[in-house]
N, C-alpha and C positions, 0 to 999 in steps of 0.2 A: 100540857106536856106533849100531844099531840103534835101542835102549830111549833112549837119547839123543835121538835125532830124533825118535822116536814123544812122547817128554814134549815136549821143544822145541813140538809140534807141536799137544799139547793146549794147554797154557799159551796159545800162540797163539788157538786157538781160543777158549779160554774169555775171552782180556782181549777178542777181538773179540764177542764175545754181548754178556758187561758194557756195554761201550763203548754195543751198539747198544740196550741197557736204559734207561740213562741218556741217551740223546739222543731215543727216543721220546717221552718227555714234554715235551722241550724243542721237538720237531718238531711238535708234535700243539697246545700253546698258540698259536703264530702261526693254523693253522686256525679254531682257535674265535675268536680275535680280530677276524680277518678277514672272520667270517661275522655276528659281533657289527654290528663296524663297517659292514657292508655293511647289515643289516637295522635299525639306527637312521638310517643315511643314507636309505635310499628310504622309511622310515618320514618322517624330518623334509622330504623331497622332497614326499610326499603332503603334509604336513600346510600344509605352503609354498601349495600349488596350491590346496587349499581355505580357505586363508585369503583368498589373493591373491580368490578368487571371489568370500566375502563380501562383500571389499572395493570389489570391484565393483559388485556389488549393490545394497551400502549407497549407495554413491558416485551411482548410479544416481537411486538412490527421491528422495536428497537437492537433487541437481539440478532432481526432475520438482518439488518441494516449492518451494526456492526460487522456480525459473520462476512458478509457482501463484502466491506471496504478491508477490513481485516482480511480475509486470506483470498482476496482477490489477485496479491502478486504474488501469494505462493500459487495460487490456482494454476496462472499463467506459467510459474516454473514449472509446474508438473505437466502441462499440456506439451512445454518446449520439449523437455525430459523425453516426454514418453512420444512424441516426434522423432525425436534422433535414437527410440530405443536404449536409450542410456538414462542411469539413476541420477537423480536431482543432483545427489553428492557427488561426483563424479564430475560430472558436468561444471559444477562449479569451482569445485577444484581445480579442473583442468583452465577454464577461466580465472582463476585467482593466479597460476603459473604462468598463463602467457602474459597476462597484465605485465608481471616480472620481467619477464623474455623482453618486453616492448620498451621498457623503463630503463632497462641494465645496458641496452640496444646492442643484444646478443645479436640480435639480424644480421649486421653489419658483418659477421663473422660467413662470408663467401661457400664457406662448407657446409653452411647448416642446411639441411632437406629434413625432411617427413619423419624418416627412420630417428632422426640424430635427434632432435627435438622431443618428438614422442620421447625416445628413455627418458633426455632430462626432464623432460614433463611428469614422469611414472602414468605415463599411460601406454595406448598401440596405437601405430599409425593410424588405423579406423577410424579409430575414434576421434584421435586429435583431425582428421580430416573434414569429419563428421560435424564436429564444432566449429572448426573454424568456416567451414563452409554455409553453417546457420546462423554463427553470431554474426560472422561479419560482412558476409553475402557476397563473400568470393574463394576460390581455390588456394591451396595452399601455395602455390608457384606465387600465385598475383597478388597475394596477402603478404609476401616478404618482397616483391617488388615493389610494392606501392607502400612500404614502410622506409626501403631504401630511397625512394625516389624520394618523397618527404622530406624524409633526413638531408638527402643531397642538397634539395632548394634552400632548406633551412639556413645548412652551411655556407652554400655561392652567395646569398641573401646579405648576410651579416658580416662576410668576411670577404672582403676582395684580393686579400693576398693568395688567393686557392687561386687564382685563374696562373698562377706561375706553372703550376702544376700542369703535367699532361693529361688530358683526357681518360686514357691507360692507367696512370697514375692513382685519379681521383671515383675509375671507376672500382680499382681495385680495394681502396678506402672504405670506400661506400658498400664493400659486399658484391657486388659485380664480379662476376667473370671474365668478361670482356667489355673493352668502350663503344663494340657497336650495341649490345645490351642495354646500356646503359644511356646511350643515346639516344636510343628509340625508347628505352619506357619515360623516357625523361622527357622527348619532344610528345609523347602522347599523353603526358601527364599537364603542359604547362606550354605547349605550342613551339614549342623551338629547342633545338639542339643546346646541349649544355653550352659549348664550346661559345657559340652566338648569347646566350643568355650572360657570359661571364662577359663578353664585351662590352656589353648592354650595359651592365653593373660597371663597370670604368670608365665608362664615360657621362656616368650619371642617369643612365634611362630608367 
């Protein structure tokens, strides 16, 4: 009975060792999995938080770039603006009306000065001074002379029946006062006297 229980007693022991053989390994894979899992998790966490940064970064530079090319031509208007002491709207306004004034080619009309223009304009002389002396980088006198004179070449250019006309005649046309006016802004605009230039044009020069 003895020898009985003592075998009973190994047998026991020995399926309990097996047993704990074969479950070591099965114990021992969940660890390493978990320490896998754990160390590509806070690996893909960092890599999360230095992307997120880039992106911010990027996001950043990309905005200061826009802003840059985005209001870089109003920047410019506001600089012009606040040069001439006058508000952005204003200024363009006034610029939107003479474009008119230049198209409708009210110039041509011999009476217009400073005074008369400013009202049709809705602005004041100042001002309308002010502008045209910045936009177009000349005075008001030499800004409707040098529109005139234009217009004039344009016309002797294209049309040779003008040269019938007198001097007198085609300066008054053209917005002039008078033909010696009108001969001098014309020979300093294009090198020679209207009168010489209409010849020129009939005999084919």
């Amino acid at each position: 009975m003895d020898k009985l229980s003592f075998t009973t007693t190994d047998e026991f022991a020995l399926r309990f060792l097996d047993e704990q053989e074969v479950r070591m390994p099965s114990a021992s894979k969940p660890s390493i999995q978990k320490f896998f899992l754990t160390f590509i998790s806070e690996c893909s966490v960092l890599l999360i938080h230095f992307h997120e940064r880039r992106q911010k970064k990027y996001q950043s530079l990309l905005g200061d770039l826009h802003q840059k090319i985005g209001h870089g031509s109003s920047n410019e208007q506001k600089r012009s603006a606040a040069t001439l002491s006058i508000s952005k709207e204003i200024v363009e306004a006034v610029l939107l009306r003479l474009n008119a004034f230049e198209q409708n080619k009210d110039f041509l009309n011999n009476q217009v000065s400073l005074t008369s223009l400013s009202k049709a304009l809705e602005t004041n002389s100042s001002y309308l001074s002010k502008i045209i002396n910045h936009s177009k980088g000349k005075t008001f006198k030499n800004y409707l002379n040098d529109l005139r004179v234009a217009y004039a070449y344009e016309v002797l250019s294209s049309d040779p029946s003008q040269s019938k006309y007198t001097i007198e005649a085609l300066a008054f046309d053209f917005g002039f006062k008078s033909a010696e006016n009108f001969s001098k802004k014309f020979k300093a605009a294009y090198g020679m006297y209207p009168s010489k230039f209409m010849k020129g044009i009939q005999i084919g020069i």
